[in-house]
C-alpha positions as CSV (number, residue, x, y, z in Angstrom):
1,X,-37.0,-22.4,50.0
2,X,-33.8,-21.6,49.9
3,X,-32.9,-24.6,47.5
4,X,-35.5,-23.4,44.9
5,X,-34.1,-20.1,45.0
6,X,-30.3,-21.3,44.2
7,X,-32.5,-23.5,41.1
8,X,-34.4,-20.6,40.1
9,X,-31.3,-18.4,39.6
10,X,-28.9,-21.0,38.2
11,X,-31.7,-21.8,35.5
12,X,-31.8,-18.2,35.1
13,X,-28.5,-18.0,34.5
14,X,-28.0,-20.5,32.6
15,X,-30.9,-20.1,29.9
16,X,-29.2,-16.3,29.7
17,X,-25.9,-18.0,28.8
18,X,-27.4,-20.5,26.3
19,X,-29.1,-17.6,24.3
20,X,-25.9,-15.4,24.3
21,X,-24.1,-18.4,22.8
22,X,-26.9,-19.1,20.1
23,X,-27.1,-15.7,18.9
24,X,-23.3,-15.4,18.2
25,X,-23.5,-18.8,15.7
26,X,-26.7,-16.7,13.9
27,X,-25.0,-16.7,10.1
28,X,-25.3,-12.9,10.0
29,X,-22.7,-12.3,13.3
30,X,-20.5,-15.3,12.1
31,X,-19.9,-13.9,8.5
32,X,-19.6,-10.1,10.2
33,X,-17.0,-11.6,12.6
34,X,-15.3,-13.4,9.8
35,X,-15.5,-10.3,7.4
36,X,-13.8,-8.4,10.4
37,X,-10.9,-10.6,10.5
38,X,-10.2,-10.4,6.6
39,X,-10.3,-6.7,7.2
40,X,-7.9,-6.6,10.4
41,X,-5.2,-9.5,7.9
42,X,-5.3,-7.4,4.7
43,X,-4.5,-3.8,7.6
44,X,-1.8,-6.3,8.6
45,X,-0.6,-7.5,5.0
46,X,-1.0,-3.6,3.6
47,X,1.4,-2.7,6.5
48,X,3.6,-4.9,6.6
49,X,4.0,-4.5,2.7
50,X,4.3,-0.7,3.0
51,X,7.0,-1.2,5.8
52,X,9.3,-3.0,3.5
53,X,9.0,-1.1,0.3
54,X,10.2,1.6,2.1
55,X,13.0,-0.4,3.8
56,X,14.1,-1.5,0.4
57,X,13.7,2.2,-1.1
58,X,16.1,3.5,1.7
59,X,18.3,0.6,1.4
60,X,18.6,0.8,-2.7
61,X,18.6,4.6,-2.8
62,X,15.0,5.0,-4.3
63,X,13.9,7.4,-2.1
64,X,11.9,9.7,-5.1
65,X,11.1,9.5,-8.5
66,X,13.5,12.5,-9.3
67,X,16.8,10.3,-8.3
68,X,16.0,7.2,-10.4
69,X,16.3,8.3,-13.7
70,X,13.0,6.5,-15.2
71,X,12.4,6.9,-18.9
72,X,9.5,8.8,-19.2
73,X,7.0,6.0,-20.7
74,X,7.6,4.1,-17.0
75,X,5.5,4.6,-14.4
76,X,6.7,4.8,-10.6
77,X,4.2,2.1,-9.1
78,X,3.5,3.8,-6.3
């Protein structure tokens, strides 16, 4: 009795398990996952790139528009 029990829940278990592992390889979760993770890199990559553009304008002096003298047909970039 107490065997089938163990069987009964470990089959339980495990057909839980399998479905929870099927549903995440469904296309629609895989590409939302992957579409998630391009978002979180190009975060990182924005950043990361707006970090050092403003360690280079401190280091070089360019901390405004107003103390580089631009000629007035060049944009900033920023």
């Amino acid at each position: 009795m107490i065997r089938r029990l163990f069987y009964m829940a470990l089959g339980a278990y495990l057909a839980t398990w399998v479905q929870r592992r099927l549903r995440a390889l469904k296309p629609d979760h895989v590409a939302r996952r992957a579409a998630d993770q391009v978002r979180g890199f190009a975060a990182d990559v924005r950043d990361q790139a707006w970090s050092r553009e403003t360690e280079l304008r401190v280091r070089y002096g360019l901390d405004s528009v107003s103390t580089t003298q631009l000629p007035p047909n060049v944009r900033d970039g920023r």
